[in-house]
N, C-alpha and C positions, 0 to 999 in steps of 0.2 A: 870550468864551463867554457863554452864555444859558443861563440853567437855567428849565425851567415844570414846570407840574405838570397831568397830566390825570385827577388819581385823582377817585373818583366824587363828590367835593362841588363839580367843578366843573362839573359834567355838568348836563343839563338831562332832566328828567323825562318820560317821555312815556305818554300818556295815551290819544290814538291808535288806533283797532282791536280796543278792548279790552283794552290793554295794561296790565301791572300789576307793579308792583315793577321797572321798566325803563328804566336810565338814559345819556345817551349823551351822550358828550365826545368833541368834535373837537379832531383832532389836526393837519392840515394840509390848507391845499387851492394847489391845483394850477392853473397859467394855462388849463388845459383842463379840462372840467369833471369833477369825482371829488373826494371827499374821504379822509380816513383818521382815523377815528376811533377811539373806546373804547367800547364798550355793558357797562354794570354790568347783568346779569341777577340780581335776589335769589331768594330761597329762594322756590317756589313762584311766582316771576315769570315774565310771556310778553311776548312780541311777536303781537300778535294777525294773523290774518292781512290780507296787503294786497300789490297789485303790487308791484315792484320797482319805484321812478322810474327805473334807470339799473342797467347792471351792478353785481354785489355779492358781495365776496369775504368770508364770514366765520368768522375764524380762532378759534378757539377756544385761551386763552394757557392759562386756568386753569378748574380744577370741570368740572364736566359737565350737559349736560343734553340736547335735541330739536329737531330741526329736521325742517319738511315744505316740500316742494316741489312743483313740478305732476302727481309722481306722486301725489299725497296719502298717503304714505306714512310715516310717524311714524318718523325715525331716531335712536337713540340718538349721542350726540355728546360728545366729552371733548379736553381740551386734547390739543393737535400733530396734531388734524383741523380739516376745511375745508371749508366747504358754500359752491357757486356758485351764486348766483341770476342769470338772464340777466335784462333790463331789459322790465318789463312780468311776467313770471313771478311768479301767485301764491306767497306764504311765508307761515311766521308758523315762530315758535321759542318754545322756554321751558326753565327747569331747575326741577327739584325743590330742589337742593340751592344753588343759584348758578353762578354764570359768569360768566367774565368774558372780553372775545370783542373783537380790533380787528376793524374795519369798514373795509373798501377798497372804496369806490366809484369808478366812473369808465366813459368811454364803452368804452375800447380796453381794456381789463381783459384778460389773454388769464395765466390758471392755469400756470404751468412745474413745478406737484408731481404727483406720484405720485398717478394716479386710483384711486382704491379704488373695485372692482366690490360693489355693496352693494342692489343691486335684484333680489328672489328671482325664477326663472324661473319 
């Protein structure tokens, strides 16, 4: 057995689009291309906006905070929800209070949860 560790001091800070208080530790990658990582979002931290390189699932484990997509729509977000970025699709995320969010990247990415309808008519 192997034990590691991906808690946020292994992480690497990103700086990025504006980004601020937001840190991100890889977790595994894949003979095809995708990763899976950790993104430490702190109190008042964001992911400034910027395309997707690649399909992007981001799960939210713990805290809460905001994710916008190419609806440009500001959605509030909390841990055991899921924001899909397609590959190329502007984003950008932040919390007020923190989060903490794994990252699943990859070409073939394809969501098997429960779509929550959340776009008002």
């Amino acid at each position: 057995m192997r034990i590691y560790n991906f808690d946020k001091e292994t992480g690497v800070e990103i700086t990025n689009f504006n980004s601020k208080e937001s840190i991100f530790s890889r977790i595994i990658q894949h003979d095809k291309l995708g990763y899976i990582g950790c993104m430490f979002i702190g109190p008042e931290g964001k992911l400034g906006s910027h395309p997707a390189t690649i399909n992007q699932l981001f799960l939210v484990v713990s805290g809460q905070g905001w994710v916008i997509g190419k609806e440009g729509i500001k959605y509030q977000i909390h841990s055991g929800r899921a924001a899909f970025w397609e590959a190329g699709e502007i984003h950008e995320s932040g919390s007020e209070q923190g989060m903490v969010v794994i990252i699943i990247e990859g070409e073939d990415l394809k969501p098997l949860m429960k779509e929550i309808d959340w776009i008002e008519s």
